[in-house]
FITI-339760 format. One line per field, with one value per residue (C-alpha): residue number from 1; chain; x, y, z. Coordinates in pm, whole numbers. Layout:
N
pos: NUM / ... $
unit: A / ... $
px: X / ... $
py: Y / ... $
pz: Z / ... $
***
This chain:
450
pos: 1 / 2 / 3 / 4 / 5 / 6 / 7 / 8 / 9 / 10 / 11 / 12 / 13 / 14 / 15 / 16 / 17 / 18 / 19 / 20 / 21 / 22 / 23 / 24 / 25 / 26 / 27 / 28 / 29 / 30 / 31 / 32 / 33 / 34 / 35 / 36 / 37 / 38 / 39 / 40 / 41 / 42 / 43 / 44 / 45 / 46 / 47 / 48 / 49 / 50 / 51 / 52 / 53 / 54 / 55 / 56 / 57 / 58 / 59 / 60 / 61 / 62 / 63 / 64 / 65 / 66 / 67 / 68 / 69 / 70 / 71 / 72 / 73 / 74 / 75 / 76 / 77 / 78 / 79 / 80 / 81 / 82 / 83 / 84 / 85 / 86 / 87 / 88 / 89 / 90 / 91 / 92 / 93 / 94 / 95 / 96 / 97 / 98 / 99 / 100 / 101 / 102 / 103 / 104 / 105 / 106 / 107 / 108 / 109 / 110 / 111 / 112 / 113 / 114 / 115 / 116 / 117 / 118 / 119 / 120 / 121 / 122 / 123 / 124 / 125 / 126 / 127 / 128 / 129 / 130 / 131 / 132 / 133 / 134 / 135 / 136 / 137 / 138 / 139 / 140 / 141 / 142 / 143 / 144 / 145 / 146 / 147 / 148 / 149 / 150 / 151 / 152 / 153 / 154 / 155 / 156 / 157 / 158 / 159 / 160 / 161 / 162 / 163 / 164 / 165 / 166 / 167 / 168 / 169 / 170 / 171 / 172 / 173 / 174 / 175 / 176 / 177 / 178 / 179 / 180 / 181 / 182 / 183 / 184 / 185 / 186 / 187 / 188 / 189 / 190 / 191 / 192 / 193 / 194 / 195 / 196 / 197 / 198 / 199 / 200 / 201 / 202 / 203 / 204 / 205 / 206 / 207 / 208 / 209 / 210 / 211 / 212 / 213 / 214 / 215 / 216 / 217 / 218 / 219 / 220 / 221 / 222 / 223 / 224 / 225 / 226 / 227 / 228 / 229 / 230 / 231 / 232 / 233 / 234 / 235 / 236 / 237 / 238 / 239 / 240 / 241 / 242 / 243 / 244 / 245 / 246 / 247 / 248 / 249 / 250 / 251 / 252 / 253 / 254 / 255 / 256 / 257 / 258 / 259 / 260 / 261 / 262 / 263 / 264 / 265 / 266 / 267 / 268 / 269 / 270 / 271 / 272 / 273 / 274 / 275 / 276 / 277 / 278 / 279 / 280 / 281 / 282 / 283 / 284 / 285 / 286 / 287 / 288 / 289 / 290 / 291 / 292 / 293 / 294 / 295 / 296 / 297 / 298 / 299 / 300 / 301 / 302 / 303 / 304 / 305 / 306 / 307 / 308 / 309 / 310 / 311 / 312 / 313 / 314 / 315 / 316 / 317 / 318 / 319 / 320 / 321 / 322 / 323 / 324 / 325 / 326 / 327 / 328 / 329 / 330 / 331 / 332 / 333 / 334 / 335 / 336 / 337 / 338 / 339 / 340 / 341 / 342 / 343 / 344 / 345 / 346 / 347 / 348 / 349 / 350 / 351 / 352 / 353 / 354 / 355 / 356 / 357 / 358 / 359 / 360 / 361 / 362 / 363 / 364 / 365 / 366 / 367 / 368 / 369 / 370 / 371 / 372 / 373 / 374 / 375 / 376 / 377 / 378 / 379 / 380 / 381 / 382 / 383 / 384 / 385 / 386 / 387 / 388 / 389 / 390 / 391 / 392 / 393 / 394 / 395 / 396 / 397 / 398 / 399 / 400 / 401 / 402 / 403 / 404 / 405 / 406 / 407 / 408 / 409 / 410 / 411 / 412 / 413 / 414 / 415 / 416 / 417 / 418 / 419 / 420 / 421 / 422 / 423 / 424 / 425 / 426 / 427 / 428 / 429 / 430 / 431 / 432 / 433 / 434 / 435 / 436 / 437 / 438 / 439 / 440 / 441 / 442 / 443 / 444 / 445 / 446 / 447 / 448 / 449 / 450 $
unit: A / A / A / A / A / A / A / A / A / A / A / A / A / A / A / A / A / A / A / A / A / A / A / A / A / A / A / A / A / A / A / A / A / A / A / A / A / A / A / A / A / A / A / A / A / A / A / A / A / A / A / A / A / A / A / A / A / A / A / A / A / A / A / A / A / A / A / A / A / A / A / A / A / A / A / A / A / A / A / A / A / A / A / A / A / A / A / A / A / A / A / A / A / A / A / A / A / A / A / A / A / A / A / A / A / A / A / A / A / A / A / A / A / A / A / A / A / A / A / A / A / A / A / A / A / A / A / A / A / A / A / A / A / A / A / A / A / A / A / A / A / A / A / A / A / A / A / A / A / A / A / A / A / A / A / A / A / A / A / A / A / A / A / A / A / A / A / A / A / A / A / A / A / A / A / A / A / A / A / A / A / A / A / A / A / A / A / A / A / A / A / A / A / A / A / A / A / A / A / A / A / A / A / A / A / A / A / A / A / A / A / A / A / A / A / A / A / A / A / A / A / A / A / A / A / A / A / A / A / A / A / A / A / A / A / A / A / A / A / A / A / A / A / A / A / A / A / A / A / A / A / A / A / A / A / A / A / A / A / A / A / A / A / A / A / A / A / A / A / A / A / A / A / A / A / A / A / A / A / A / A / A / A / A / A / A / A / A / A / A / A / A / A / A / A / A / A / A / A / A / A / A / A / A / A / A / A / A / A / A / A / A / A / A / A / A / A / A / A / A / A / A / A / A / A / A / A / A / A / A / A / A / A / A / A / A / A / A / A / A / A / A / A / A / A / A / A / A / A / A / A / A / A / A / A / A / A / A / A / A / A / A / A / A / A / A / A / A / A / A / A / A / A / A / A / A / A / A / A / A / A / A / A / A / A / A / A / A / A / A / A / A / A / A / A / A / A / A / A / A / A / A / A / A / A / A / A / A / A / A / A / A / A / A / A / A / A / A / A / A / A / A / A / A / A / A / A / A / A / A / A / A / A / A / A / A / A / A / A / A / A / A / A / A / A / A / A / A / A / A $
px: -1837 / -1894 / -1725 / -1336 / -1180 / -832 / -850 / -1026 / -936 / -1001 / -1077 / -1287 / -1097 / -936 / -608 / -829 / -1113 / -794 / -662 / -993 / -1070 / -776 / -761 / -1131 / -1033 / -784 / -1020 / -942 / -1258 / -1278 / -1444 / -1403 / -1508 / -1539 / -1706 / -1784 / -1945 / -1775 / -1539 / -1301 / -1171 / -1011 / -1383 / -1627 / -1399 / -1139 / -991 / -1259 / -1567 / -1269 / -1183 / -1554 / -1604 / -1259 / -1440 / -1638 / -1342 / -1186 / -1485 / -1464 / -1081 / -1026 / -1300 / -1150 / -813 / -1015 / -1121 / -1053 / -976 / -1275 / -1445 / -1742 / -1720 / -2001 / -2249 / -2049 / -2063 / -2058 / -2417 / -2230 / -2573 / -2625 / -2218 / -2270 / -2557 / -2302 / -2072 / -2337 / -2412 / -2105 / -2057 / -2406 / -2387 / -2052 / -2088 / -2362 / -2176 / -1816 / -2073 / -2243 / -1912 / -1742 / -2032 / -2035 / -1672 / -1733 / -1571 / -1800 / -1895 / -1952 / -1993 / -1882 / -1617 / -1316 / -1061 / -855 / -941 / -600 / -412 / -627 / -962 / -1146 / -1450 / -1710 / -1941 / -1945 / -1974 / -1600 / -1449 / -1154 / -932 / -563 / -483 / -530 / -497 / -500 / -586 / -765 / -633 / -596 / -754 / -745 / -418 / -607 / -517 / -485 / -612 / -819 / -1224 / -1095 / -1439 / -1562 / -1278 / -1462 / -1224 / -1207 / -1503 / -1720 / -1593 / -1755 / -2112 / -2129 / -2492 / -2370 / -2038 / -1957 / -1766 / -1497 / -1314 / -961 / -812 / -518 / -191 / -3 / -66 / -295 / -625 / -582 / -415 / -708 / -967 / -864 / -823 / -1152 / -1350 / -1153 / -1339 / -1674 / -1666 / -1560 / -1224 / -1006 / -694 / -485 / -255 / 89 / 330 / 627 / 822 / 719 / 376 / 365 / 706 / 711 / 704 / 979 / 1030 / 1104 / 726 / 550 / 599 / 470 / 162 / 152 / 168 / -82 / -335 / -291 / -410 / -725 / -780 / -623 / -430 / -149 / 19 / 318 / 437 / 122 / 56 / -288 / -352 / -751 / -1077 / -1336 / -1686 / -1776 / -2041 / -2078 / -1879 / -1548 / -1237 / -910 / -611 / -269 / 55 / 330 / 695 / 552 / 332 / -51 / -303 / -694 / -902 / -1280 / -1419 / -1721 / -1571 / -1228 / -1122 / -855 / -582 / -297 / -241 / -331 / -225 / -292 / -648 / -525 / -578 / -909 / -773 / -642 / -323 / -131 / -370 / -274 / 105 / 117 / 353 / 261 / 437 / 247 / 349 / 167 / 179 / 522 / 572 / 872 / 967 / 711 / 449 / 424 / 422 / 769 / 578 / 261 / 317 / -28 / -60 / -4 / -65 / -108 / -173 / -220 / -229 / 126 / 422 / 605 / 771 / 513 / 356 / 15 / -188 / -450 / -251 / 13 / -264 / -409 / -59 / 80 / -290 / -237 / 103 / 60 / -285 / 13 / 263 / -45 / -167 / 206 / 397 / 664 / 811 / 809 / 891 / 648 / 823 / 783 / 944 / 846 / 510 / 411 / 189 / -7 / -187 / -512 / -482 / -546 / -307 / -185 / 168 / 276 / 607 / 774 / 1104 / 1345 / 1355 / 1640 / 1789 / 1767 / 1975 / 2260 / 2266 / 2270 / 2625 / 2468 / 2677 / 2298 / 2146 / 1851 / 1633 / 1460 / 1197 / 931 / 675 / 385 / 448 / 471 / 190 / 9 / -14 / -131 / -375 / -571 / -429 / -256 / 67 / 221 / 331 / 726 / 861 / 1213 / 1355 / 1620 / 1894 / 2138 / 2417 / 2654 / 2353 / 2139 / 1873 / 1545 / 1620 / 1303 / 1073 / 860 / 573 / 318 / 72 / -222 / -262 / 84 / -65 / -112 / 206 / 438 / 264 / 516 / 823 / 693 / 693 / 1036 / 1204 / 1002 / 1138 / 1465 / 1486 / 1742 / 1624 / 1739 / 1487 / 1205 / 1310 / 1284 / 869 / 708 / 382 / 13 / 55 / -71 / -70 / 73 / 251 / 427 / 627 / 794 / 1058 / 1154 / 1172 / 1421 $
py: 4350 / 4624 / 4992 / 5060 / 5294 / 5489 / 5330 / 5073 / 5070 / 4770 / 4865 / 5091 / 5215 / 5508 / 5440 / 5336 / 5607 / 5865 / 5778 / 5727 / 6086 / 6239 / 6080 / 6131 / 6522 / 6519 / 6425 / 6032 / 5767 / 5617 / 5308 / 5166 / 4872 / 4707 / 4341 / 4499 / 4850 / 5128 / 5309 / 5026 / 4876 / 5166 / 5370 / 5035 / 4752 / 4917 / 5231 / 5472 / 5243 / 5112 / 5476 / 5530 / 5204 / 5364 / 5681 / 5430 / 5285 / 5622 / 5760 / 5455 / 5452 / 5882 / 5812 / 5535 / 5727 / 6016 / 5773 / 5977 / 6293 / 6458 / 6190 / 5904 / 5671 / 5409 / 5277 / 5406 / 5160 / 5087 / 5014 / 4837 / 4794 / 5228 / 5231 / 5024 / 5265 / 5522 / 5359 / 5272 / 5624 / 5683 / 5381 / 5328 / 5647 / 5570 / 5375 / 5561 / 5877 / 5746 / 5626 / 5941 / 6146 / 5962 / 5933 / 6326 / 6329 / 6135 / 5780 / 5485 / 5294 / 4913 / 4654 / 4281 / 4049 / 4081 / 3917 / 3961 / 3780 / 3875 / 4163 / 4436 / 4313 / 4270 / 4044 / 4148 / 3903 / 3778 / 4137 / 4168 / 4556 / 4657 / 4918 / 5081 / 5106 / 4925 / 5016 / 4736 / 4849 / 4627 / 4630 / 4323 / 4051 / 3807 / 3568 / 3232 / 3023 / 2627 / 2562 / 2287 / 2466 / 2758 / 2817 / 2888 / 3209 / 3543 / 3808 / 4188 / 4283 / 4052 / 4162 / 4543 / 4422 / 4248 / 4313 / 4191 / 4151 / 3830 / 3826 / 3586 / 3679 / 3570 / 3737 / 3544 / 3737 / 4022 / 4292 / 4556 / 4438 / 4238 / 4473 / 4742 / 4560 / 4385 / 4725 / 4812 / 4486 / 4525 / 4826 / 4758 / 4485 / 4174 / 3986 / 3978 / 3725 / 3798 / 3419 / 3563 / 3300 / 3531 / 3662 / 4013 / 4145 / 4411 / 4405 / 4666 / 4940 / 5004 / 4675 / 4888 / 5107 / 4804 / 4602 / 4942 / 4915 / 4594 / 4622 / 4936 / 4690 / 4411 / 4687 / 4753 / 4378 / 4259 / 3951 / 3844 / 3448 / 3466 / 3189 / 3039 / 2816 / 2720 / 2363 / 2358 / 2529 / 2322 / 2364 / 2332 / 2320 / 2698 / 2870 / 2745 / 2571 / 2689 / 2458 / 2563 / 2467 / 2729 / 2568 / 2220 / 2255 / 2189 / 2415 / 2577 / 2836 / 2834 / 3136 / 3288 / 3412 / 3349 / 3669 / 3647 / 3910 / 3718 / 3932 / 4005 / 3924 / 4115 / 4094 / 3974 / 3547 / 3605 / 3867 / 3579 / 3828 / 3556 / 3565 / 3884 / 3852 / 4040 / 3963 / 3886 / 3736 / 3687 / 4029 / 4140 / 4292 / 4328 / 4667 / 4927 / 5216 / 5411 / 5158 / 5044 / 4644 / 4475 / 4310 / 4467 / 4846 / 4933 / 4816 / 4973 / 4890 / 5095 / 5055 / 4638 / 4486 / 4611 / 4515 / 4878 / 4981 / 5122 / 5072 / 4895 / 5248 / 5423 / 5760 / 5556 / 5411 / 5719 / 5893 / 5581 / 5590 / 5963 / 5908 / 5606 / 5843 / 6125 / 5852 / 5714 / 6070 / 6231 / 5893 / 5996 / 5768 / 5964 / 5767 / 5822 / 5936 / 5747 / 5982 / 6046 / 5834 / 5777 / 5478 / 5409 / 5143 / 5281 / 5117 / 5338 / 5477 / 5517 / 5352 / 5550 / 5535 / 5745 / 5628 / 5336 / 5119 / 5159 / 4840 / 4914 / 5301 / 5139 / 4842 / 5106 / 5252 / 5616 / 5814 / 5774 / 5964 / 5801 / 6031 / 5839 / 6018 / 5882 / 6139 / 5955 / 6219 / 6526 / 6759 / 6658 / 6320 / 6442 / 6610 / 6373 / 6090 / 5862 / 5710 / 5510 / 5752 / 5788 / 5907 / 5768 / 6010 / 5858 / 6157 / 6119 / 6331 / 6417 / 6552 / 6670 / 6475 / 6244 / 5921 / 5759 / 5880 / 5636 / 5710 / 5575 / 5825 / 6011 / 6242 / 6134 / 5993 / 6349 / 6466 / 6208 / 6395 / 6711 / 6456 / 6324 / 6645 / 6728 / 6460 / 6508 / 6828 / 6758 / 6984 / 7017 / 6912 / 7257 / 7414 / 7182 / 7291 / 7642 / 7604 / 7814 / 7563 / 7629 / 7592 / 7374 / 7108 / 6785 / 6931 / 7184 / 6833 / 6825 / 7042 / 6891 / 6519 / 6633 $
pz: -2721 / -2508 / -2505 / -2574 / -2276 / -2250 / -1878 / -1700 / -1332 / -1092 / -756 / -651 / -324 / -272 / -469 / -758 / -726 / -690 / -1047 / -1234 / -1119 / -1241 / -1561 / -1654 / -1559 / -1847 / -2131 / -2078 / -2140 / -1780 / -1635 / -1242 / -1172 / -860 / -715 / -410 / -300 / -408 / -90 / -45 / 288 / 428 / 454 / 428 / 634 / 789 / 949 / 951 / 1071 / 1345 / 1444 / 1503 / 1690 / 1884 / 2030 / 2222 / 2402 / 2456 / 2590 / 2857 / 2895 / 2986 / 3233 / 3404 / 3366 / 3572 / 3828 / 4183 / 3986 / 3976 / 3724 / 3887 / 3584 / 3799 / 3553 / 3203 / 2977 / 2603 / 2413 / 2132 / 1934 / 1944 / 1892 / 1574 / 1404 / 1499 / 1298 / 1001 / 994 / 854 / 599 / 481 / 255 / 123 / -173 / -346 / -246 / -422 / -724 / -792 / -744 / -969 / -1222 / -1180 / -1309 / -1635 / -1474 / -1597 / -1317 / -1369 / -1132 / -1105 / -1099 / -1317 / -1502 / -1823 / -2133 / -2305 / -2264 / -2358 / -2247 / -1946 / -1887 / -1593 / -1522 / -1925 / -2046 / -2282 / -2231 / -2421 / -2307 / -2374 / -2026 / -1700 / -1347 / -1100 / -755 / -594 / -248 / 9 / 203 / 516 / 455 / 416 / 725 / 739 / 1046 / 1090 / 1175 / 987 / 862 / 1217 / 1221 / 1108 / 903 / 1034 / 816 / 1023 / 1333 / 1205 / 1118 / 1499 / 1595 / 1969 / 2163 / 2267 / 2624 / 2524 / 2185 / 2043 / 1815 / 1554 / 1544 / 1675 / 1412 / 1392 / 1364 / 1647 / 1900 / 1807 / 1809 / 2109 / 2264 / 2158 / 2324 / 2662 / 2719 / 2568 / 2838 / 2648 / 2773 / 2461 / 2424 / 2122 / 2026 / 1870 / 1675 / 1777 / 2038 / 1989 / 1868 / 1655 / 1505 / 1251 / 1561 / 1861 / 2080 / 2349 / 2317 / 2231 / 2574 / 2728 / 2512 / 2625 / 3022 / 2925 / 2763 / 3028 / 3257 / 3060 / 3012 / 2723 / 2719 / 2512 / 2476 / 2280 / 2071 / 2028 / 1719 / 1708 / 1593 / 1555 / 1621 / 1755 / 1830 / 2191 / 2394 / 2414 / 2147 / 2017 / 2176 / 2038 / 2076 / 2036 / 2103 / 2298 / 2308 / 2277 / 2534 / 2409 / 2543 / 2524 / 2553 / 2563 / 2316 / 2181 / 1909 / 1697 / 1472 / 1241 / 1247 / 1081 / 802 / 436 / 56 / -248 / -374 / -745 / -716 / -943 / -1196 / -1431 / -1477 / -1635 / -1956 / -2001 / -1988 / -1627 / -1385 / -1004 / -723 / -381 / -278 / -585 / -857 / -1029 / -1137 / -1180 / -929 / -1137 / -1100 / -1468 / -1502 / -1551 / -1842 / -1964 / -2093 / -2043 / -1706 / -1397 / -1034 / -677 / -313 / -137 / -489 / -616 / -530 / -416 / -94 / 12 / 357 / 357 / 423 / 294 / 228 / 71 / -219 / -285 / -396 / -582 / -780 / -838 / -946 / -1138 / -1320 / -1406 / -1532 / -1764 / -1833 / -1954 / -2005 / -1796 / -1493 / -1160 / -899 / -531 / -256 / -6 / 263 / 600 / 580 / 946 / 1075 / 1356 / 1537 / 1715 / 2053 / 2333 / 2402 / 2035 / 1882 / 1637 / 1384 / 1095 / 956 / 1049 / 1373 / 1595 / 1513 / 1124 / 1158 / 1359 / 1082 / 839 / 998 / 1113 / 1425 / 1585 / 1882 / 2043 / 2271 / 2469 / 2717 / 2952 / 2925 / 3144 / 3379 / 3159 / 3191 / 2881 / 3004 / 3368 / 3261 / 3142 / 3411 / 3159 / 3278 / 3060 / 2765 / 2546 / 2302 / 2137 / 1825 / 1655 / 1471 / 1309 / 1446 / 1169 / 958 / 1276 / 1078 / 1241 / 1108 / 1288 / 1558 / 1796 / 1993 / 2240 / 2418 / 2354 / 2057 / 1919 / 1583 / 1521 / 1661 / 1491 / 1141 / 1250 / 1269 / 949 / 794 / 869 / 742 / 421 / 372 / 503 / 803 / 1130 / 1441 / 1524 / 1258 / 1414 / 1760 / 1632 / 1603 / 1810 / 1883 / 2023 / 2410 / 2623 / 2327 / 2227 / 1964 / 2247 / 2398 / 2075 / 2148 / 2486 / 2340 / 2096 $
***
């Protein structure tokens, strides 16, 4: 039997590093444990080494944007091996950094694979710890596909330790992953198709800004086949041959390389949760509004591995950890607010969202006011040659309130963060209008789209 602890949390990513920090601040015995290097997907697998690998394409796309403006983009090109140390550069000091931070703040740090015992103990690789508290927070993974030759599909993590581009890549799905790091290949030189079971790709963002994206992406070289079900992967005589079938129609493409972006499920298959009386469901695990188990006092759960209504994102774990660490630390129940959260998929340009879809606020009965602009031609988007750039705000016009605000363009992941803002602290579209903002600057367009 090894140590007793006031809190063991599983996962070491940022909702999970979050909470063990706070509670080992407050006097609390901590451990963190984690099968995997410490930093999580969002810094390790996902959005940061993506956004690096990003830069790359941008770098390519505002030249070619600048092509007969002033700007001889001849010869520019992506060296995706010096882009990947870039990229390593960044990630290769993570985990030791987390470790030794969090070793610094009293947490425990253990490694290995876990899984309750019963409902106060936790085995890691046949070592038995016993603690009063748990905090499950060990994020997502790739949706496991049944596809016949599934085993020749790499996941998104793969994809980021590429030592070479293949020309030829197909990406599974219409979500994120897919649409940026299709966005990304187009302009490192590769010709990316993305296969989409549904009518519309990306369908948690504006219908209306996502065919723009789109067009935009067809433009640099990305291609899209909607209602594609793919049927096999098969090895060919140079890479892979993916068969699918669009409206009963079989078809195939020849490939180099097949990367899934078809979703992800809650990390919590190996945990054994049902030894320890802790309910799940395959959205994960079940837990209040203040992110205490439905079934296990002692247990709470944050970020990809809890079921909440929370948006799959990295700023979203890291409050639900710190809230669920207060809840443990206090015993009280606060609830996370979840307002005004925005979320973006890094495509170039950028699609960005905070609040309801259009459809969902005139289901919901509000006297709505959609402002629609085109702003390719606004002087923020001139500058810098980009065309295909809008904006649609959604307010509600009894309460003069944003409802939901869409956006595709450059820069507007940071500017939808002002929209976001507002709604979070409840303000008039008059009070917004009222900012006085930093000239020429995205931020500056805000006024005029409302």
């Amino acid at each position: 039997m090894a140590e007793t602890f006031d809190l063991i949390v599983i996962g070491a990513g940022m909702a999970g590093i979050s909470a063990a920090r706070k509670c080992a601040s407050q006097g609390w015995r901590v451990a963190i444990v984690d099968a995997l290097p410490y930093g999580g997907t969002c810094a390790l697998r996902g959005c940061d080494p993506k956004k690096i690998l990003r830069r790359g394409a941008e770098i390519i796309d505002s030249a070619r944007l600048m092509r007969g403006k002033g700007i001889d983009e001849a010869g520019l090109s992506i060296n995706w091996a010096d882009l990947m140390k870039h990229k390593e550069g960044f990630t290769d000091g993570v985990p030791a950094s987390m470790e030794e931070d969090l070793a610094g703040s009293g947490v425990t740090t253990l490694h290995g694979e876990a899984a309750f015992v019963d409902s106060h103990r936790l085995d890691i690789d046949g070592v038995v710890h016993e603690s009063r508290n748990f905090l499950i927070a060990t994020g997502a993974r790739p949706r496991p596909l049944d596809i016949p030759g599934h085993e020749h599909i790499i996941d998104s993590t793969a994809f980021l330790e590429l030592e070479t581009l293949p020309a030829r890549v197909l990406f599974i799905g219409g979500g994120f992953v897919s649409f940026e790091f299709a966005h990304i290949a187009a302009r490192a030189g590769a010709a990316p198709v993305i296969l989409d079971r549904g009518k519309r790709p990306l369908k948690g963002f504006d219908p209306d800004l996502v065919e723009l994206l789109v067009e935009r992406g067809a433009e640099a070289g990305v291609e899209i086949r909607r209602e594609a079900t793919i049927t096999a992967v098969e090895q060919a005589a140079s890479g892979y041959r993916v068969r699918f079938d669009t409206s009963g129609e079989q078809s195939s493409l020849d490939v180099d390389l097949v990367v899934h972006g078809a979703g992800r499920i809650p990390e919590i298959a190996g945990l054994n949760l049902d030894a320890a009386g802790i309910a799940w469901t395959e959205r994960g695990v079940s837990v209040g509004a203040h992110l205490q188990s439905t079934t296990h006092s002692g247990v709470y759960a944050a970020g990809d591995a809890a079921d909440t209504p929370g948006l799959p994102l990295t700023p979203v774990a890291v409050f639900e950890g710190k809230v669920a660490a207060s809840n443990l630390l206090k015993g009280t129940t606060t609830v996370p607010d979840y307002t005004g959260v925005p979320t973006t998929v890094f495509t170039i340009p950028e699609l960005t969202r905070v609040g309801m879809l259009e459809q969902e606020a005139r289901d919901s009965g509000i006297d709505l006011d959609v402002r629609y602009t085109d702003t390719g031609g606004w002087y923020s988007n001139y500058r810098i040659g980009e065309k295909t750039a809008a904006a649609k705000i959604l307010v509600d016009r009894a309460a003069d309130r944003i409802v939901g605000a869409h956006m595709l363009g450059p820069d507007y992941g940071e500017l939808v963060n002002l929209i976001g803002l507002a709604m979070k602290l409840d303000l008039s579209t008059r009070q917004l209008k009222s900012m006085t903002a930093s000239y020429p600057s995205a931020a500056s367009d805000l006024g005029s789209m409302l």
